[in-house]
N, C-alpha and C positions, 0 to 999 in steps of 0.2 A: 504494500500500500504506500500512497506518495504520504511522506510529511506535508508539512503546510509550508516550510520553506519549496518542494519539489512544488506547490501546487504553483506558488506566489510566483516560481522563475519562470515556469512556463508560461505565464501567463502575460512575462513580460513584453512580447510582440507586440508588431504596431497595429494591430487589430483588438487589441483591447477595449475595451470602452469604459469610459465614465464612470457606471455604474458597478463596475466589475474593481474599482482602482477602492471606489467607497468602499463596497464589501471588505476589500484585503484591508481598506487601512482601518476598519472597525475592530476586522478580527484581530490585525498585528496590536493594536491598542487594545484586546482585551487579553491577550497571551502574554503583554507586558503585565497587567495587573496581576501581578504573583500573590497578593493577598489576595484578592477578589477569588481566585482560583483554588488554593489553600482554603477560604472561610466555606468555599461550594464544594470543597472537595472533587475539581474535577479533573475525571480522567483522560488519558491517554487517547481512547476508544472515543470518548464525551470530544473532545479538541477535532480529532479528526473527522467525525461525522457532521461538527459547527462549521469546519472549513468548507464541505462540501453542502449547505445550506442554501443555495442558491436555486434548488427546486421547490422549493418552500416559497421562495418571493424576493425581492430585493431585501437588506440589512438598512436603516436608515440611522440608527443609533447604536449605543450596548446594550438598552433596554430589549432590543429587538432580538440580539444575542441572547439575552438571558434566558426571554422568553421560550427559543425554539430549545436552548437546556431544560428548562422546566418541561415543557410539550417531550421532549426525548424520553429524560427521566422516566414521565408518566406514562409513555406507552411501553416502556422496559418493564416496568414493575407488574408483578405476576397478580392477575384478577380475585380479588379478595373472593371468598365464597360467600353465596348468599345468606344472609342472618333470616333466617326465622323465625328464631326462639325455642324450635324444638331439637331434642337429642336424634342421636341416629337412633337408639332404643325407642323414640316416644315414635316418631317415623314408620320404624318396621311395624309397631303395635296400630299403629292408624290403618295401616295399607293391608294387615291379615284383618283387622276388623271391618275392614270395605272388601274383600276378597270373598270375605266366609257370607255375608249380606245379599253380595251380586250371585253368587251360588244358592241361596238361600231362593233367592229371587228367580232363579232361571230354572229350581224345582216346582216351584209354585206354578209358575208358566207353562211348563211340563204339565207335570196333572192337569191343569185348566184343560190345556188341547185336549190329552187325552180321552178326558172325561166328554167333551164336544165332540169327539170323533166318535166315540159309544153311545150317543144321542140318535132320536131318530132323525132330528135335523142333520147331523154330522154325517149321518149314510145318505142322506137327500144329498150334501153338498159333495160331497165323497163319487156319487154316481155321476151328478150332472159334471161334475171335472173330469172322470171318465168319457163321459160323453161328449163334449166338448173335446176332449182328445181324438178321439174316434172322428169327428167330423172334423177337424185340422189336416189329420192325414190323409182325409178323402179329398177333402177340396184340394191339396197338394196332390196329391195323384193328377186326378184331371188337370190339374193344371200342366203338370210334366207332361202329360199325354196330349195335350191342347197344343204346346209349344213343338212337341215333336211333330204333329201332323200337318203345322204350319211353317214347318223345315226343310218341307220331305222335298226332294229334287224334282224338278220341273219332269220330267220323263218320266217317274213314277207317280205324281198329279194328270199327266195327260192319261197317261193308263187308266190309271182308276177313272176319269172322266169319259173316254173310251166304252172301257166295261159297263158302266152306267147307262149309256145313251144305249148300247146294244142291247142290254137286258130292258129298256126300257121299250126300245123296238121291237124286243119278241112280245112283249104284253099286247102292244097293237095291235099286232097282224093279232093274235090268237082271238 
């Protein structure tokens, strides 16, 4: 990884701009302040990722430095867990006492049907969902048979129209 001296020389070309000379002379003025750095404790790691700060936004001050320290800091630091108030023991005891309930619950539900299925209503609805089945797969049949006879190749359409007109000529003459 470049130091912040490696960053500073490369950047000394005449394509620099303006806004790029302020950043450096913010940072150089805040890597002088050896207290400021000692009282925040900051590292190594902290110095090299404030050099490269520039995707963040321009630096206009030191305050602006401190700031993206502080914003750094805070997103390093590991996500506190959430407070509840309850124990992992009060937890597990909540979640068996909603487990054993919803089971509770899904017996209850149980018998209910059953007992409506042993009804005479229950064999009324029991038969008419039978039957209703039974006439799904009729009207799907004819329908397969609908579609194939309106596929059938022109040569066996004329045929069969052929054979019709003839048998319908023998009925004449007789």
């Amino acid at each position: 990884m470049l130091s912040f001296e490696d960053v500073r020389k490369a950047g000394t070309s005449g394509y620099q701009t303006e806004g790029r000379l302020t950043r450096d002379k913010i940072f150089e003025e805040f890597c002088a302040d050896r207290e400021t750095i000692a009282d925040l404790d900051v590292t190594a790691v902290e110095l090299q990722e404030l050099s490269r700060a520039s995707l963040l936004g321009t630096l206009t001050c030191k305050e602006d430095l401190l700031f993206l320290l502080r914003q750094m800091r805070e997103a390093m630091k590991p996500a506190a867990p959430a407070s509840n108030g309850l124990s992992k023991p009060e937890i597990n005891k909540m979640a068996e006492t909603m487990r054993r309930a919803a089971l509770e619950k899904l017996d209850e539900l149980d018998l209910e049907a059953a007992r409506r299925r042993r009804s005479a209503l229950g064999r009324i609805e029991s038969a008419c969902g039978l039957l209703m089945m039974v006439v799904n797969r009729a009207q799907s049949y004819v329908a397969q048979v609908s579609h194939k006879l309106d596929h059938r190749s022109v040569s066996s359409q004329s045929a069969g129209r052929l054979a019709l007109r003839e048998h319908l000529e023998v009925r004449h003459v007789d």
